[in-house]
ROFI-106919 format. One line per field, with one value per residue (C-alpha): residue in three letters; residue number from 1; x, y, z; chain. Coordinates in nm, 3 decimals. Each point is the difference from the previous one (the first is absolute). Layout:
<drenkols>
type	ala, ...
seq	NUM, ...
xx	X, ...
yy	Y, ...
zz	Z, ...
mol	A, ...
</drenkols>
This chain:
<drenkols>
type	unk, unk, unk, unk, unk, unk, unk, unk, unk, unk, unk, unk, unk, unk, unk, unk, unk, unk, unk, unk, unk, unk, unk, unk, unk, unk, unk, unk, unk, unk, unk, unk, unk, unk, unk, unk, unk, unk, unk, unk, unk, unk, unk, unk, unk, unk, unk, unk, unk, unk, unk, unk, unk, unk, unk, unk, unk, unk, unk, unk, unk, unk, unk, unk, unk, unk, unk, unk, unk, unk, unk, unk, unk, unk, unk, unk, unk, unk, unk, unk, unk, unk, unk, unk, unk, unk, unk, unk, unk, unk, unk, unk, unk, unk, unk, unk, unk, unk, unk, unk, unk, unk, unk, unk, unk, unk, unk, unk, unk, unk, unk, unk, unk, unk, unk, unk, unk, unk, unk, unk, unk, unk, unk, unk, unk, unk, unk, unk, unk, unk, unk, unk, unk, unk, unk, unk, unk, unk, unk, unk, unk, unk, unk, unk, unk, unk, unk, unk, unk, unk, unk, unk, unk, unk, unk, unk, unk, unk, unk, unk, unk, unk, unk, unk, unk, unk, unk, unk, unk, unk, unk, unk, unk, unk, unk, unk, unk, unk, unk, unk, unk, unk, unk, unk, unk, unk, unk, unk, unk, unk, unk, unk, unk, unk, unk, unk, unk, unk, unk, unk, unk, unk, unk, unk, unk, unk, unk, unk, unk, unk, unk, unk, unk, unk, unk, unk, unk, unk, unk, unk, unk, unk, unk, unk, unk, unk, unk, unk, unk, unk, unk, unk, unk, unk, unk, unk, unk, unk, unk, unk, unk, unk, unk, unk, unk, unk, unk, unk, unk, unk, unk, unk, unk, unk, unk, unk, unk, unk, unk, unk, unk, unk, unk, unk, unk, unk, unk, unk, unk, unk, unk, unk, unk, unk, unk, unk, unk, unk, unk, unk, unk, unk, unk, unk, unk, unk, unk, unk, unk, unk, unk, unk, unk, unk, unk, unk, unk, unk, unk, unk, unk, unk, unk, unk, unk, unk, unk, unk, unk, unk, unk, unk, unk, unk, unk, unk, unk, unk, unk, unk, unk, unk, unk, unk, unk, unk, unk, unk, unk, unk, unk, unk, unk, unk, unk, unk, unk, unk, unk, unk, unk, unk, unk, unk, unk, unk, unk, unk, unk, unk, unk, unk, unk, unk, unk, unk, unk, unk, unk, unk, unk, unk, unk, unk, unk, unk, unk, unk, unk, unk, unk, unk, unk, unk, unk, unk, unk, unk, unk, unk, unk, unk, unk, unk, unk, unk, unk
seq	1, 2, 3, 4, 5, 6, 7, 8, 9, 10, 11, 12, 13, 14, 15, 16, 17, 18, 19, 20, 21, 22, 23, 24, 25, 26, 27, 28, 29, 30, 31, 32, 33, 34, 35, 36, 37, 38, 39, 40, 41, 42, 43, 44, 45, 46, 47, 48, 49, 50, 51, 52, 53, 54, 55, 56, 57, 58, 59, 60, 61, 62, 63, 64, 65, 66, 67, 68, 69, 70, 71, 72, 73, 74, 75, 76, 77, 78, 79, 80, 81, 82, 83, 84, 85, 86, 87, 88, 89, 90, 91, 92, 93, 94, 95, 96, 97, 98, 99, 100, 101, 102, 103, 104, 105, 106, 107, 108, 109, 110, 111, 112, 113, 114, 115, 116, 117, 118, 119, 120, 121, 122, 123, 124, 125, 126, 127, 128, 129, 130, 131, 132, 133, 134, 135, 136, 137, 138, 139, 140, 141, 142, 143, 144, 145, 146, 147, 148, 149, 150, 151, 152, 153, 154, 155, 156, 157, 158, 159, 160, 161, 162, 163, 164, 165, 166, 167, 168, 169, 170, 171, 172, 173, 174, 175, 176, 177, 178, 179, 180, 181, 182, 183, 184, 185, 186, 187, 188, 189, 190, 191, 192, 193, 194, 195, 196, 197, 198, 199, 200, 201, 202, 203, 204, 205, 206, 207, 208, 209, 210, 211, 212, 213, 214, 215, 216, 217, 218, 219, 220, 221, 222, 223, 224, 225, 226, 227, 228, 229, 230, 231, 232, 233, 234, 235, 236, 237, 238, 239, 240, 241, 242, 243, 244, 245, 246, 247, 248, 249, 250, 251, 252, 253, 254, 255, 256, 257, 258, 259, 260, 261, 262, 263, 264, 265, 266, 267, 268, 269, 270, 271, 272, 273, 274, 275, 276, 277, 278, 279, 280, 281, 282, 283, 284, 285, 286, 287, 288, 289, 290, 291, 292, 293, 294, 295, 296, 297, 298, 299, 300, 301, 302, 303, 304, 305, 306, 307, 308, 309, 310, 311, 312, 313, 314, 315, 316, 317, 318, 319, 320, 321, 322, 323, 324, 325, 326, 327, 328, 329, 330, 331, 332, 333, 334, 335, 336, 337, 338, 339, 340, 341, 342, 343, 344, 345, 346, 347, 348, 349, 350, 351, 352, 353, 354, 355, 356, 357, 358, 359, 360, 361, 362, 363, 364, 365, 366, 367, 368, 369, 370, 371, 372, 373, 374, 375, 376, 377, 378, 379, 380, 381, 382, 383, 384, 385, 386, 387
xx	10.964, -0.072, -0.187, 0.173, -0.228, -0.338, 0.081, -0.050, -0.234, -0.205, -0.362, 0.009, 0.205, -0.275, -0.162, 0.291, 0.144, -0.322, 0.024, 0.403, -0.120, -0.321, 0.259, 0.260, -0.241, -0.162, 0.349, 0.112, -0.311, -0.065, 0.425, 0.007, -0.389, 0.242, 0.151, 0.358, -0.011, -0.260, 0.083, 0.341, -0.282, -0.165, 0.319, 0.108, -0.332, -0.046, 0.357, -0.173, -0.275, 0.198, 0.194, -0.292, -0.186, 0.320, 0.048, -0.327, -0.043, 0.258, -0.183, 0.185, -0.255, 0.207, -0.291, 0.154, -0.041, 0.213, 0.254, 0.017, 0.082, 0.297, 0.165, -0.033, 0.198, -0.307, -0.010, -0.309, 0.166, -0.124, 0.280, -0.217, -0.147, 0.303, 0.138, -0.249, 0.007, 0.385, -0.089, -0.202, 0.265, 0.208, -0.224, -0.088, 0.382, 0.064, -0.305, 0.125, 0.324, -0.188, -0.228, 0.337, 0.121, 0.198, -0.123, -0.056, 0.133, -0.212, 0.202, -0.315, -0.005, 0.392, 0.145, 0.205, -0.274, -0.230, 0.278, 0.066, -0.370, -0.025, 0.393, -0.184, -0.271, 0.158, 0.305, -0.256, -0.188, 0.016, 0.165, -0.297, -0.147, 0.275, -0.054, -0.232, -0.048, -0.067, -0.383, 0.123, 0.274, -0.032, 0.390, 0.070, 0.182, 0.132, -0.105, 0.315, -0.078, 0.048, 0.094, -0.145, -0.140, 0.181, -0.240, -0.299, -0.338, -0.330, -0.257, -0.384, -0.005, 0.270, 0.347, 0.239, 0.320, 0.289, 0.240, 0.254, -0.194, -0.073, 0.263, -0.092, -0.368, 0.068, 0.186, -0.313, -0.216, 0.238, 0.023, -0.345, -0.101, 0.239, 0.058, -0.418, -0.153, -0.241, -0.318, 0.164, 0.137, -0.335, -0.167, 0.261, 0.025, -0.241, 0.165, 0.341, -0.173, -0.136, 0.316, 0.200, -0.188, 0.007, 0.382, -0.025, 0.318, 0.069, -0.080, -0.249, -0.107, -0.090, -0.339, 0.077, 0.317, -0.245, -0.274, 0.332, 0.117, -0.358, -0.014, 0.340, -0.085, -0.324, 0.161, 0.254, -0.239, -0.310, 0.175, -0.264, 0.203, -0.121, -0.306, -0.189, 0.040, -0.021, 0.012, -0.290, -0.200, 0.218, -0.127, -0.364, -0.028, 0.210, -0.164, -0.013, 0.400, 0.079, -0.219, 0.124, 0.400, -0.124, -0.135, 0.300, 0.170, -0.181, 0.109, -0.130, -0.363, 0.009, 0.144, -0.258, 0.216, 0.336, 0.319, 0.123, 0.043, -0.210, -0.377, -0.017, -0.367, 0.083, 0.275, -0.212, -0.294, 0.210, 0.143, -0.342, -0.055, 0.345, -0.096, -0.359, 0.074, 0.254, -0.253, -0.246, 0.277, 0.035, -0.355, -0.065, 0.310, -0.116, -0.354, 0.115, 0.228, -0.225, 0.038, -0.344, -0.036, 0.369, -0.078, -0.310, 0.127, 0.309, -0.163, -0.294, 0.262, 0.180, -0.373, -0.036, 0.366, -0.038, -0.337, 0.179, 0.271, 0.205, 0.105, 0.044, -0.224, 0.087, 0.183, -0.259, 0.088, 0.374, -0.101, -0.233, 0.274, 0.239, -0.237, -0.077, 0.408, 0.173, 0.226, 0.008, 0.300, -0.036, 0.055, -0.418, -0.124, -0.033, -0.233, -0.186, -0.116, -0.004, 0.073, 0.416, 0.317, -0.038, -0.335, 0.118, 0.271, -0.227, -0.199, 0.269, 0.135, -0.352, 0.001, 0.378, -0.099, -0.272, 0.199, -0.183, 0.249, 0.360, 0.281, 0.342, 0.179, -0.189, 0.056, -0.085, -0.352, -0.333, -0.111, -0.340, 0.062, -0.257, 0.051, -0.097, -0.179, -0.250, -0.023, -0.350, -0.119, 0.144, 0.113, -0.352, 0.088, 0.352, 0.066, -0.243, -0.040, 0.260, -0.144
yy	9.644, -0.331, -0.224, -0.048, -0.306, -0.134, -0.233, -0.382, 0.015, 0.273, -0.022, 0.111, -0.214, -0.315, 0.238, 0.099, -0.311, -0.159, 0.301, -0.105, -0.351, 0.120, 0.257, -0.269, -0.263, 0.297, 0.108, -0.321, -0.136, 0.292, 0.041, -0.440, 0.102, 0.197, -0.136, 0.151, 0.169, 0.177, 0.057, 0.167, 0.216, 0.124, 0.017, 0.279, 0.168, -0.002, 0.151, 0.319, -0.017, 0.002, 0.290, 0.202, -0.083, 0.033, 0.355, 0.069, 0.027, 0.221, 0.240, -0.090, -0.077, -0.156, -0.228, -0.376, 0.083, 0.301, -0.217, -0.276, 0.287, 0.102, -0.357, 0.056, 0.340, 0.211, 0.251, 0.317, 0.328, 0.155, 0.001, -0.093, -0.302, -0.101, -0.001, -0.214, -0.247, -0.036, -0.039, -0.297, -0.113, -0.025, -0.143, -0.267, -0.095, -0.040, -0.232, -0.175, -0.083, -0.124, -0.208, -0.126, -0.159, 0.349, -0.035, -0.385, -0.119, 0.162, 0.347, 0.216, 0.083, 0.058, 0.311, -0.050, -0.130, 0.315, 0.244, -0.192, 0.057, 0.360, 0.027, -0.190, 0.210, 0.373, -0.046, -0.053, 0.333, 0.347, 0.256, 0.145, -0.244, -0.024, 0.275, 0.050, 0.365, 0.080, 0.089, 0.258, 0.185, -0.081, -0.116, -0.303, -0.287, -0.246, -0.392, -0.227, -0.378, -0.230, 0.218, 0.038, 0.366, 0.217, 0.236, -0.019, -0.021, 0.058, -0.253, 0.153, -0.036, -0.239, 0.082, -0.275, -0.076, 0.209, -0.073, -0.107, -0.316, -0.084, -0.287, -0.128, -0.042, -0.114, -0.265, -0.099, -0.004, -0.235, -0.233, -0.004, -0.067, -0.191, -0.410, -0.046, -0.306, -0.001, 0.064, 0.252, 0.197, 0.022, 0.097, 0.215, 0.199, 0.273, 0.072, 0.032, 0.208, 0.277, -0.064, 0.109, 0.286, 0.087, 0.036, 0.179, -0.038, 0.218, 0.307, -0.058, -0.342, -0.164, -0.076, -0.176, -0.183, -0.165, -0.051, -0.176, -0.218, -0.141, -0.099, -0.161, -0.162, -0.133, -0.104, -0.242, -0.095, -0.078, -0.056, 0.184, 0.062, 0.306, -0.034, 0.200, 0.377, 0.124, 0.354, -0.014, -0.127, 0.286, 0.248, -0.075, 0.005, 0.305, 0.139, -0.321, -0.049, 0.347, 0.022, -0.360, 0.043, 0.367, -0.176, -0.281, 0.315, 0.033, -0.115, -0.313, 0.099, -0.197, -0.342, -0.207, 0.160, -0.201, 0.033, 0.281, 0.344, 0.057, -0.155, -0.388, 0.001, 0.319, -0.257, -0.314, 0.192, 0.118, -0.310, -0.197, 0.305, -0.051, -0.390, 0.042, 0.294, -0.286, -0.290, 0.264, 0.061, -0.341, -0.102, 0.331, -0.141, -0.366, 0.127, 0.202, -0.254, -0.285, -0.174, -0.021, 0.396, 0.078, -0.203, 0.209, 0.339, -0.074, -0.156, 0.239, 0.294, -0.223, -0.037, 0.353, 0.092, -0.273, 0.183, 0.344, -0.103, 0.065, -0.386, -0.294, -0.276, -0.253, 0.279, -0.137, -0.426, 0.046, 0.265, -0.339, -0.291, 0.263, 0.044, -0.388, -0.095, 0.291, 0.036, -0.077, -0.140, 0.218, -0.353, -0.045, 0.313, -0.087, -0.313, 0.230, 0.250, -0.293, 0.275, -0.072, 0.120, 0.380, 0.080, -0.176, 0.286, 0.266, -0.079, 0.001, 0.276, 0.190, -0.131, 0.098, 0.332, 0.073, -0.147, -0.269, -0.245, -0.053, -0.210, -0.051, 0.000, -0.048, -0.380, -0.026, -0.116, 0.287, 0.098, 0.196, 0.418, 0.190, 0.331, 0.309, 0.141, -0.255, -0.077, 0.136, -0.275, -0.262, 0.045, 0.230, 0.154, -0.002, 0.319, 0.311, 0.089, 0.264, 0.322
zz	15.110, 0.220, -0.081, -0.357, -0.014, 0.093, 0.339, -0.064, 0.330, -0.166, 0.006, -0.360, -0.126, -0.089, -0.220, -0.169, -0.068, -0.156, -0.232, -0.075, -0.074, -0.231, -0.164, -0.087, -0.127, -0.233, -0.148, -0.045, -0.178, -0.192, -0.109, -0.090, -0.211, -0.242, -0.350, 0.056, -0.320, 0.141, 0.368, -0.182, -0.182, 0.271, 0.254, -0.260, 0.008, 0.382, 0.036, -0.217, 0.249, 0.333, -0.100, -0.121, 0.341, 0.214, -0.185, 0.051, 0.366, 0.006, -0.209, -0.358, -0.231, -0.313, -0.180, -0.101, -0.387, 0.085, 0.197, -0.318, -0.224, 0.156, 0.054, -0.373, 0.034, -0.126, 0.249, 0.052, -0.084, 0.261, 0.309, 0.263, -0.170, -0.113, 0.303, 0.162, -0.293, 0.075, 0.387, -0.116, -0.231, 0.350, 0.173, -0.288, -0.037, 0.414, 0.033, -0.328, 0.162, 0.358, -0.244, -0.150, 0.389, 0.115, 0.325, 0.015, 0.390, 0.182, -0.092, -0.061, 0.384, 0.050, 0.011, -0.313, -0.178, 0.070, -0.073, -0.305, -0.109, 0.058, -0.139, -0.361, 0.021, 0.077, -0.241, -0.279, 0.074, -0.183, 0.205, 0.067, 0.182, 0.236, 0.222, 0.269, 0.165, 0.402, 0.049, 0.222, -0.138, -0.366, -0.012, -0.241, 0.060, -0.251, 0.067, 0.003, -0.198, 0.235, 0.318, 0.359, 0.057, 0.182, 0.108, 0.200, -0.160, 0.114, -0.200, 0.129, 0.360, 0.011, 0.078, -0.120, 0.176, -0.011, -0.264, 0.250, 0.140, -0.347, -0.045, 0.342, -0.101, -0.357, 0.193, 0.239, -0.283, -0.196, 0.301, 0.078, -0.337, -0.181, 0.007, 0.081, -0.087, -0.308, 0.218, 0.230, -0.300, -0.151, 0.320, 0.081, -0.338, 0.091, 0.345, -0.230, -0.247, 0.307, 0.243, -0.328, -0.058, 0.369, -0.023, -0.319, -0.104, -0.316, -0.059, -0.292, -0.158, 0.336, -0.125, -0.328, 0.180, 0.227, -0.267, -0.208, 0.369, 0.017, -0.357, 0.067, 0.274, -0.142, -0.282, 0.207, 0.246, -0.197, -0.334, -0.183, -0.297, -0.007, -0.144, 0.242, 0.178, 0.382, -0.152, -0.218, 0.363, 0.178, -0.249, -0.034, 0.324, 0.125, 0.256, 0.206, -0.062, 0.125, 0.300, 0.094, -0.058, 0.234, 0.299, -0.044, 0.145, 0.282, 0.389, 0.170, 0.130, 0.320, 0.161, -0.296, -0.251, -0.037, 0.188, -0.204, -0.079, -0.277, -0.033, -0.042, -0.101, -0.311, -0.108, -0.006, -0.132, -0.304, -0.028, -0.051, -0.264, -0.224, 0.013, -0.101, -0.271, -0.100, -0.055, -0.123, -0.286, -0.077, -0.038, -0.222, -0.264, 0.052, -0.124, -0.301, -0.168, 0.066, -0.325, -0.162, 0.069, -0.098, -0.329, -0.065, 0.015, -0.169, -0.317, 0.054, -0.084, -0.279, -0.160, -0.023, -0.125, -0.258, -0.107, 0.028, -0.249, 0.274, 0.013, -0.229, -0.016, 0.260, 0.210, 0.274, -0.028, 0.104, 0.281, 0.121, -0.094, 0.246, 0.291, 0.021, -0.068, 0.166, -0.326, -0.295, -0.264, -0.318, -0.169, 0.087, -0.113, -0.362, 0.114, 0.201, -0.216, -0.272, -0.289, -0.080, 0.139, -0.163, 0.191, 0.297, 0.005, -0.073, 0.296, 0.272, -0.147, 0.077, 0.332, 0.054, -0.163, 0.279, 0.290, 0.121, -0.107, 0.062, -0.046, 0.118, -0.312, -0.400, 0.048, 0.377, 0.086, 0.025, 0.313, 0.095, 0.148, 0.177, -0.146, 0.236, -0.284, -0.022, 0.388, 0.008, -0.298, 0.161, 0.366, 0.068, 0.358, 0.022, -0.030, -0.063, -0.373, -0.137, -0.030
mol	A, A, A, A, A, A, A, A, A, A, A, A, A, A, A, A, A, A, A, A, A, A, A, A, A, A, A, A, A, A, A, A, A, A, A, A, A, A, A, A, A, A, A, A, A, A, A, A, A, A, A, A, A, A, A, A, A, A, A, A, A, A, A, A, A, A, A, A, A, A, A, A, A, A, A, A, A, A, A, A, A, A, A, A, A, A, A, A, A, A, A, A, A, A, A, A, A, A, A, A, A, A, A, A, A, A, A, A, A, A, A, A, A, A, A, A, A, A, A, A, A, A, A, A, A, A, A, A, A, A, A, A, A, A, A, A, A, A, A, A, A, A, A, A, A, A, A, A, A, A, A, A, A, A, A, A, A, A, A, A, A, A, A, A, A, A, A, A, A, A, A, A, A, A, A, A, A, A, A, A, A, A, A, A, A, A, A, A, A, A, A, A, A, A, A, A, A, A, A, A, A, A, A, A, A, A, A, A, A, A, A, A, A, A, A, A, A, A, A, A, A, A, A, A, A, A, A, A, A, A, A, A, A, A, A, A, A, A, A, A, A, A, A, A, A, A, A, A, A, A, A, A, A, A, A, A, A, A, A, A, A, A, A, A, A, A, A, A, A, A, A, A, A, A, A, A, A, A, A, A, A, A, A, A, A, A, A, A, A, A, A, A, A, A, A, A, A, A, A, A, A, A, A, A, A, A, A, A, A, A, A, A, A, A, A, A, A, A, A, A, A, A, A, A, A, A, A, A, A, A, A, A, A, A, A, A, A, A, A, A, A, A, A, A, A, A, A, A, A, A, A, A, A, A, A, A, A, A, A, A, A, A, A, A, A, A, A, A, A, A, A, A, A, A, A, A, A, A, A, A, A, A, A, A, A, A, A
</drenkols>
């Protein structure tokens, strides 16, 4: 699987390294432009996001409204749906937990920290969705959390190692990946996301492992506090990711073509791709909560549910105090809404009632949600409309 990284004397690596600098001043601008009551907000509503895109490309269609009911235990009653709400539930909770620092250090590209991913992820699955059946003979197998496969697999017209070289080339990955410098893990997170898949290491879950090691990584590397998805950039633009992480299979062409087994130019070509879906994501969130606009849908929507009877008077004023503060103490909501401490209640309880408010504890301070539910009013484009 040489090269596992782009060569420092490669002739594509000016290019990609302008795009690493223009990628880390764009997260970092656009993560410091957010109030962190409501980069917190929107961290929670990206999570929804990833996994629905993540889920998506492998065919699982489970819509982000459908995901936020079952965190809240409401479940479809049909089996199927159900099960692929729960699948998101798993997915949801694992990414939770890297948000949270469980794979801080570097640990996204280890091989304990990638079995420990797909170990999160599996154990949370219905049975159902743990086993995977030979497209040639129809037998079943049963995927292990957390374990190497032990069988060989054939993934299109790639055949991964054999299950016995599989620690050996866990290893190489780990050493070629791990203890990189800031810039060299960011350049080098695309050839770690197709190297991994090359090895294909488990026998199902591969795909959303390495979707889950490139968040990580990104995360760490870029601190982007999460505020922004690969998979949604992955997703949109599917047919590009496929046919790239395909010819990242292919042999060196000829003595232009790296040092290595596999093609230099597939790797560097899908590299400048990951980076540039990357800033692509970030300027698409930077231009959707840009303040003024954020602002105007929000209190656009409160207008209307105020008219509707569907919220108090004033519901709209401490949705604006919030988005300019980032929280707010409950203490200030009766000077807000300038009506006495019995409305102020009734108001945040509204707002509490339709989720987009929350609040540690009924004394700790009010902080803005992004509901899935009303993505579509005020986060137009980030995910299609249920239907």
């Amino acid at each position: 699987m040489m090269p596992m990284r782009i060569a420092e004397a490669s002739r594509h690596r000016p290019a990609l390294t302008d795009l690493v600098v223009d990628l880390t001043a764009k997260s970092s601008g656009f993560r410091r432009s957010l109030p962190p009551g409501v980069l917190a907000a929107l961290a929670d509503l990206v999570r929804a996001m990833n996994c629905y895109y993540s889920n998506l490309i492998e065919g699982h269609d489970t819509h982000p409204v459908d995901i936020e009911r079952a965190l809240k235990n409401d479940y479809s009653e049909n089996a199927e749906k159900r099960n692929l709400q729960l699948e998101a539930q798993a997915h949801i909770a694992v990414q939770q937990w890297i948000d949270a620092g469980g794979l801080r250090g570097g640990r996204a590209v280890t091989v304990q920290g990638v079995r420990e991913i797909h170990q999160h992820f599996s154990a949370l699955l219905p049975d159902e969705l743990l086993w995977v059946a030979d497209p040639d003979t129809g037998e079943r197998f049963r995927v292990e959390p957390g374990c190497l496969r032990a069988r060989d697999v054939t993934v299109g017209s790639h055949a991964p190692i054999s299950p016995g070289a599989l620690p050996r080339f866990m290893a190489y990955f780990e050493q070629a990946f791990s203890g990189l410098g800031r810039a060299e893990t960011i350049i080098s997170a695309a050839a770690a996301h197709h190297r991994f898949l090359w090895i294909h290491p488990f026998l199902d879950g591969n795909g959303r492992v390495a979707r889950l090691m490139s968040h990580a990584t990104l995360l760490e590397a870029l601190d982007t506090g999460g505020v922004w998805s690969i998979a949604r950039g992955l997703a949109r633009n599917v047919a590009a990711y496929k046919d790239h992480l395909s010819k990242c299979d292919l042999t060196r062409r000829n003595d232009l073509d790296g040092r290595g087994n596999l093609s230099e130019e597939s790797l560097a070509a899908f590299t400048q791709f990951f980076l540039e879906t990357c800033l692509d994501q970030v300027l698409f969130m930077e231009d959707l909560v840009q303040p003024d606009r954020l602002r105007a849908r929000v209190l656009l929507w409160a207008e209307e549910e105020t008219r509707l009877g569907a919220l108090p008077a004033k519901a709209g004023a401490i949705l604006e105090a919030i988005l300019y503060r980032g929280e707010l103490p409950r203490g200030d909501v009766a000077g807000i809404v300038g009506t006495g401490e019995r409305h102020a209640r009734r108001v945040v309880a509204a707002l509490v009632d339709r989720n987009v408010l929350v609040s540690a504890s009924s004394r700790a301070p009010l902080r803005l949600a992004f509901p899935a539910v009303l993505a579509s009013r005020w986060m137009p484009g980030l995910f299609p409309e249920q239907r």
